[in-house]
N, C-alpha and C positions, 0 to 999 in steps of 0.2 A: 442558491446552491442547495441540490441535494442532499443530503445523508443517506437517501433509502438506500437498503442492502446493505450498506457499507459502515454500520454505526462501530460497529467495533475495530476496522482495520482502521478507522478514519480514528478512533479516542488511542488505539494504540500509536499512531503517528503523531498526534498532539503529544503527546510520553515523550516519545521520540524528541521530537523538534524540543521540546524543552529541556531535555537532556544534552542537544547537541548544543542549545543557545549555552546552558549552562557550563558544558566544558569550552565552548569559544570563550567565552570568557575567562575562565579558571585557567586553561594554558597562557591568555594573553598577559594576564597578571602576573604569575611567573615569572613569564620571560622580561616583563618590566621590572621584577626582583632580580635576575638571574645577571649574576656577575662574569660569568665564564662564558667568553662569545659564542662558543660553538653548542652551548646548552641554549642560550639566548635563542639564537639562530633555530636549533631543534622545535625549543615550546610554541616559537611563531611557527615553524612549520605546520607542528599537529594543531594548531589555531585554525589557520588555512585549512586544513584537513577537515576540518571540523564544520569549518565557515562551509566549505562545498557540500557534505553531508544535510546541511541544514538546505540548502536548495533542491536538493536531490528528494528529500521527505517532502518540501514543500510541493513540488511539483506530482511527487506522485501523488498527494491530498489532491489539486486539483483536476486530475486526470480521475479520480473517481466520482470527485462531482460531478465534472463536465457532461449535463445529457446525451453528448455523442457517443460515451465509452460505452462500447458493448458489454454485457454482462457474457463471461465465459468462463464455464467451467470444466475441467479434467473429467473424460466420460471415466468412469470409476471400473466399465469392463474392459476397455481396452485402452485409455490412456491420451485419446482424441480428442480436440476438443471441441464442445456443444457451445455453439456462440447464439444467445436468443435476443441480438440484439442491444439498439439502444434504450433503453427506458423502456421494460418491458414491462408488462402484467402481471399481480401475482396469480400464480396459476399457470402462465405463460409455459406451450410445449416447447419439449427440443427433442429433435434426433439426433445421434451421433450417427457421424456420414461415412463412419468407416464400421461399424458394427450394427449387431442389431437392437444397441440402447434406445428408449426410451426415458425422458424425463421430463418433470416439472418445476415449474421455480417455487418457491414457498418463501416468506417474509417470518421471520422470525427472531422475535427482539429486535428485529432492525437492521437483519444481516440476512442475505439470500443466503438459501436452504435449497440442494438437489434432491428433487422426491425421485425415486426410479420406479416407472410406471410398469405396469404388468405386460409380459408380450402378449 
């Protein structure tokens, strides 16, 4: 599995997911202290809440690994988006196909970078 492009959206999801493993636990605890049914009931609930969150990050981590995800980014003049692909080149061009952007990809610290090329 990759990281290219994606180093920092991929470490901030690791945050994440240990954040969320950390309150699944923290509410589950709780609610196994928790004397009043309906607080019981609550702290499992946001447990659960949490439990789902923690697959939701997990799954987006692998959607950016995965070499099929195309690399897309928000054309910066009009808001369309410049799709260059899966597993692209750095340097790789893009057109936005509703304007007249221009761009290229750039690798930087580990994260894609939109260069906007000259008309």
């Amino acid at each position: 599995m990759s990281e290219r492009g994606y180093t920092t959206a991929l470490a901030a999801l690791a945050d994440d997911l240990e954040f969320e493993l950390n309150a699944t636990k923290l509410y589950g605890r709780f609610a196994n202290q928790a004397e009043d049914p309906l607080i019981k009931e609550l702290l499992k609930e946001l447990s659960r809440g949490e439990a789902g969150h923690m697959r939701g990050v997990r799954r987006l981590a692998e959607t950016l690994r995965d070499p099929q995800t195309h690399v897309v980014f928000f054309c910066p003049l009009c808001g369309w988006q410049v799709d260059f692909g899966a597993a692209p080149a750095e340097g790789a061009p893009g057109k936005c196909p509703m304007c007249p952007g221009k761009y290229a990809l750039r690798l930087a610290d580990g994260d894609w970078v939109l260069d906007r090329l000259a008309p």
